[in-house]
C-alpha positions in Angstrom: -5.0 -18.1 -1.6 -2.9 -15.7 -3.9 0.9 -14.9 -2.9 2.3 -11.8 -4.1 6.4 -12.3 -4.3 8.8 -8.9 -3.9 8.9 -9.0 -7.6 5.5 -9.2 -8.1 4.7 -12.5 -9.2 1.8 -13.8 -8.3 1.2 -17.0 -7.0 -2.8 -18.8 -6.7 -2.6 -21.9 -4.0 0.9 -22.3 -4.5 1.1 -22.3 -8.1 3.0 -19.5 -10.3 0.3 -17.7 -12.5 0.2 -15.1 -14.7 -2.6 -12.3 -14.1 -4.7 -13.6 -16.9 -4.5 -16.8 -15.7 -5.1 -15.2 -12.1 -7.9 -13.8 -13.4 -9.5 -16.8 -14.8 -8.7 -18.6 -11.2 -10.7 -16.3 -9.1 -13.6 -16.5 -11.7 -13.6 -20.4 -11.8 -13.8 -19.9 -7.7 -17.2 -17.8 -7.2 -18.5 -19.8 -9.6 -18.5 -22.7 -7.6 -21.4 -20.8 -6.0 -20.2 -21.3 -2.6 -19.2 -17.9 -0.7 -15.4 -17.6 -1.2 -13.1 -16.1 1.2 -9.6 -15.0 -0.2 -6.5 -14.9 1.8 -3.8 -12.7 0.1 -0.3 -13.1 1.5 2.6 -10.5 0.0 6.4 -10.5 0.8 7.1 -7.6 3.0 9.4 -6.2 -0.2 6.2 -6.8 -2.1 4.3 -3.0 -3.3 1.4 -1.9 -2.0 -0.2 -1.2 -5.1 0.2 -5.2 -6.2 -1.5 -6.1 -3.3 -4.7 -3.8 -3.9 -4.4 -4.9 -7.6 -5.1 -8.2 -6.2 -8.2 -7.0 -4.2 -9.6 -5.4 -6.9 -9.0 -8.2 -9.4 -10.5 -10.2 -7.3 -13.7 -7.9 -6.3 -14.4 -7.8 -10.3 -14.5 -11.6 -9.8 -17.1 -11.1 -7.4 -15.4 -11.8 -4.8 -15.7 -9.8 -1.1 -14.3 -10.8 1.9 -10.6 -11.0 2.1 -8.0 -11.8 4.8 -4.6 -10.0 4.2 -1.2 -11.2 5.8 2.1 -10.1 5.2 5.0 -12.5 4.9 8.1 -11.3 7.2 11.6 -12.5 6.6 13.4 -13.9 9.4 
């Protein structure tokens, strides 16, 4: 999972990451070998173009199928 914060830090299963470090994350996933399945969440103040930056980041990686979900305030 890779949380995007409103001022576009990224987070990968809860820990802060840079995108290099990202980068390396998503790699050391697919090559597990098993089909991976990402779930991006983004703050609702978070910009659209981090979010596809994400996606694409990640599709580099290899990786295809993704689950989006957007994190509301209350």
């Amino acid at each position: 999972a890779v949380t995007i914060t409103r001022e576009g830090k990224f987070y990968y299963n809860g820990e802060p990451v840079t995108e290099p470090h990202l980068i390396e994350k998503l790699r050391g996933a697919r090559a597990g070998g098993a089909e991976v399945n990402l779930v991006v969440s983004a703050d609702e103040g978070a910009l659209h173009g981090n979010v596809v930056h994400v996606i694409d980041l990640a599709k580099v990686e290899g990786i295809s199928k993704f689950a989006i979900n957007v994190e509301r305030s209350r």
